[in-house]
N, C-alpha and C positions, 0 to 999 in steps of 0.2 A: 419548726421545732428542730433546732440546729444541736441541741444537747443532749450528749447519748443518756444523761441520767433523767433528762425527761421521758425519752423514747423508752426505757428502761419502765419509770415510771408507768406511760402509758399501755403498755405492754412486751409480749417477747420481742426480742430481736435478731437478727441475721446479719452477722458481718463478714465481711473478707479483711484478709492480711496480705500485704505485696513487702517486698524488699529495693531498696532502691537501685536499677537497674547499672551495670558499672562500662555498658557499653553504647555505642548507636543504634546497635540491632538488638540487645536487650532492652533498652527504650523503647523500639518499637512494637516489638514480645508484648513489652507492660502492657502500653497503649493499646493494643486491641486486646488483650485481655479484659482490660479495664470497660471496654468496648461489648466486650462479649457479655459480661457480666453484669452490667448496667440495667438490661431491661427485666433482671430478678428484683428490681430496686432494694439493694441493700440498703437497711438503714444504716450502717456507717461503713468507712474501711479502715481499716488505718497501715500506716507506714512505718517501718523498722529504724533503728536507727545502730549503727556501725558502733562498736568499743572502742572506745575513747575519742565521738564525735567525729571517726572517720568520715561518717557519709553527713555531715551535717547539712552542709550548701544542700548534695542531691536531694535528702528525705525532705528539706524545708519544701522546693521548687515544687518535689513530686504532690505535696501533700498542700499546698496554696493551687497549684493546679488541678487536682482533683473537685478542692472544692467550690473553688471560683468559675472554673470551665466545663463541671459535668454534672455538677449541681446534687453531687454524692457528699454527703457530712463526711468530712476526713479527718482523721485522729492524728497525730504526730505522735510518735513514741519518743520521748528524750529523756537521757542516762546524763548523770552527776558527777558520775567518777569522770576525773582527768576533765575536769570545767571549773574554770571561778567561778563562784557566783555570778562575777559580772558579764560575764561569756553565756550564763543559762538566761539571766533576766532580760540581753539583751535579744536574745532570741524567740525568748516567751513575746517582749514588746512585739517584732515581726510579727508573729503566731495572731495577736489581738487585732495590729491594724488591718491584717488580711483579712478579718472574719473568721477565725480560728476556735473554737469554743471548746476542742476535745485535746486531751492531752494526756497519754499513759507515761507515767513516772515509774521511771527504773532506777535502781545502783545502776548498771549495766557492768562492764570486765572492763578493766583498766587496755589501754596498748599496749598489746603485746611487743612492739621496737622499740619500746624505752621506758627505762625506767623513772625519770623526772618528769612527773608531771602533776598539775593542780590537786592538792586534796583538800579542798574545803569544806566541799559536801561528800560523806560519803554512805549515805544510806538514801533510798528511797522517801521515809519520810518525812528526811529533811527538803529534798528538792520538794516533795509537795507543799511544805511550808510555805518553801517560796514561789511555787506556782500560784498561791491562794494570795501569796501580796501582790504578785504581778499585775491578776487580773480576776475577773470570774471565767472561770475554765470549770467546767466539769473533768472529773478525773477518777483516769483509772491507776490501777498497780496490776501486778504480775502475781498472780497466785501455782503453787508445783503441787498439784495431788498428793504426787511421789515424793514429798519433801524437798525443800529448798539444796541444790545441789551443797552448799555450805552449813547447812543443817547440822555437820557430825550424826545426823541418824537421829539426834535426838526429836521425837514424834510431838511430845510434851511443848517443849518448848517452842519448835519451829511454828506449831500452832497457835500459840501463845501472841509469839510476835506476829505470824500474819491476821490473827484478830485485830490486833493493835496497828495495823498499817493499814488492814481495809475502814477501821473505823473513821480513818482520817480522809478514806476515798470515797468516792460515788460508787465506785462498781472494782469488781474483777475479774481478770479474763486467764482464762489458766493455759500453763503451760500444755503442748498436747498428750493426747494419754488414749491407750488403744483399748479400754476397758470400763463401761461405769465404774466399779467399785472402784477405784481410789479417789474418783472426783467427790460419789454419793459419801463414802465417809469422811471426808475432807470437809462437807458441807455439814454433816451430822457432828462434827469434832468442832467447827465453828459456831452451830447453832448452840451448842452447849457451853459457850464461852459467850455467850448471849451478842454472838457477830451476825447482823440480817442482812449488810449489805451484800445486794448481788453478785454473785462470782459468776461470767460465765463461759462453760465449756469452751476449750479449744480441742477442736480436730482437724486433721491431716490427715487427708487421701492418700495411702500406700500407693505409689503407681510407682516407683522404680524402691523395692526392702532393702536395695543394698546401702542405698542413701537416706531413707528413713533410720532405717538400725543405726546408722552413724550419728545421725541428728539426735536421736534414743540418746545413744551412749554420751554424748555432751550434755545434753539437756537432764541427765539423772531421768531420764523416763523408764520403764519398763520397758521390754517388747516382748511381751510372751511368748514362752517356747511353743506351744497349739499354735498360735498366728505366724511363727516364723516358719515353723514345721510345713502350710500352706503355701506361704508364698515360694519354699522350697520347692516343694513340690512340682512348680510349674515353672520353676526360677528360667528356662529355655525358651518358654512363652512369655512375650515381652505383653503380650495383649490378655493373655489370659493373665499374668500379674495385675494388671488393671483393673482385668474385671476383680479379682478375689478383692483386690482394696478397695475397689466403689462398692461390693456389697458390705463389708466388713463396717466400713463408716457407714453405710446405711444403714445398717441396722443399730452401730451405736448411735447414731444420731438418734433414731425411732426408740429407743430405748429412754435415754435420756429426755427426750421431747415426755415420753410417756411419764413419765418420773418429775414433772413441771419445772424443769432449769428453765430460767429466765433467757434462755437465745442460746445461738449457736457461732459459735466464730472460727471461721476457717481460715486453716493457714492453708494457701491458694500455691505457693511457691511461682508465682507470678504466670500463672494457668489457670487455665479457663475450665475445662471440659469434665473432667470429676467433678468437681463442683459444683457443674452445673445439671452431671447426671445426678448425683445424689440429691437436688433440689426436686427434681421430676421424675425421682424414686419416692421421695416424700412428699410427693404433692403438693409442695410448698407455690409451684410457680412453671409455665412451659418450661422448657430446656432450651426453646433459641433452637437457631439455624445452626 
């Protein structure tokens, strides 16, 4: 059962998120990452993909090797901005011959080093269009608690349209967020627009707030003043910052778990060990060596 909207279908799931590695010894980071995390058997992982198909070659390799060589269902994330058509379909084909069956569709951000470049597709639903001619792929999209950073604030709307994108998907996976309530009403704002496909949670272990809060403020996320206030607190303890973040996603995981979300998806930042304490916090699975 190689498809996440079966696995979905058949119950919750757990996934991990990696980034494609940009050196020899972040390759090798990944790989025992990948290594460490394996025997929690995630039902799927999946891999990021660079604005404006920076990392295309690396996320392709990473994400054909994951799933051919470790026997982990692996998602490929791929964005439309700054791609022909013919550039997406031709990679979707790779995606298929390899035994590829997950696929999250983004706009993604244009390149930032130049201005000229393809716009043919430039929305999300349109590439799933074309995902859905390529082949059969299960597919997800990108859903923001916090609103779509391009939203203008408008709450209405921005709802509107991601009802209308997830109907076109199998599932979605949200951007991360240190708090249930913006997810739980997000989901309550969707069920009222008569949207049931699954969205689900993304979290991110706090283990360095100065580089979380950065990713916060690009991502249009929150980071609440009470959780900043904490990890200030200890900001001089590199270890005690750790602990505060693996309790903090522990309990919003338990929270949310309690609340019946369909899975939990962790963005891993190509590490292993939060991750794998908050599993054996939760009971989900040992923790590994």
């Amino acid at each position: 059962m190689g498809k996440i909207s079966d696995k979905l279908a058949a119950g919750r799931t757990y996934s991990f998120e990696f980034f494609p590695p940009k050196s020899d010894e972040a390759a090798r980071e990944l790989e025992k990452t990948i290594g460490e995390l394996q025997p929690l058997d995630p039902s799927f992982v999946s891999v990021t993909y660079g604005a404006g198909g920076s990392t295309r070659d690396r996320t392709r390799d990473i994400v054909i090797h994951i799933e051919q060589d470790t026997g982990i269902t692996a998602m490929a994330h791929l964005t439309c901005i700054a791609h022909t058509r013919g550039q997406l379909a031709e990679l979707l084909h790779e995606y298929r011959v390899a035994g590829i069956e997950n696929i999250l569709a983004l706009a993604g951000d244009p390149p930032q080093d130049q201005d000229d470049y393809p716009r043919e597709l430039e929305y999300a639903t349109e590439l799933i269009t074309l995902i859905r001619e390529v082949g059969d792929f299960s597919v997800g999209v990108a859903a923001h608690p916090e609103l779509h950073p391009r939203s203008g604030g408008d709450r209405a709307a921005d709802r509107r349209y991601l009802a209308a994108k997830l109907a076109q998907a199998d599932f979605g996976i949200t951007q991360f967020f240190f708090k249930a309530e913006p997810y739980l009403r997000m989901i309550d704002e969707l069920d009222a627009l008569g949207c049931t496909t699954p969205v689900l949670p993304g979290i991110i272990p706090v283990t360095n707030a100065k580089q979380v809060q950065r990713f916060a403020q690009l991502a249009g996320a929150d980071f609440p003043p009470d959780l900043a206030a904490r990890f200030e607190a200890v900001a001089d303890d590199p270890h005690e910052v750790r602990k505060v973040g693996v309790e903090l996603a522990t309990n919003l995981c338990q929270e949310l778990l309690d609340r019946g979300v369909p899975g939990i998806h962790f963005y891993t930042l190509n590490r292993s060990t939060a991750t794998r304490e908050i599993y054996a916090n939760l009971g989900l699975a040992t923790q590994g060596d």
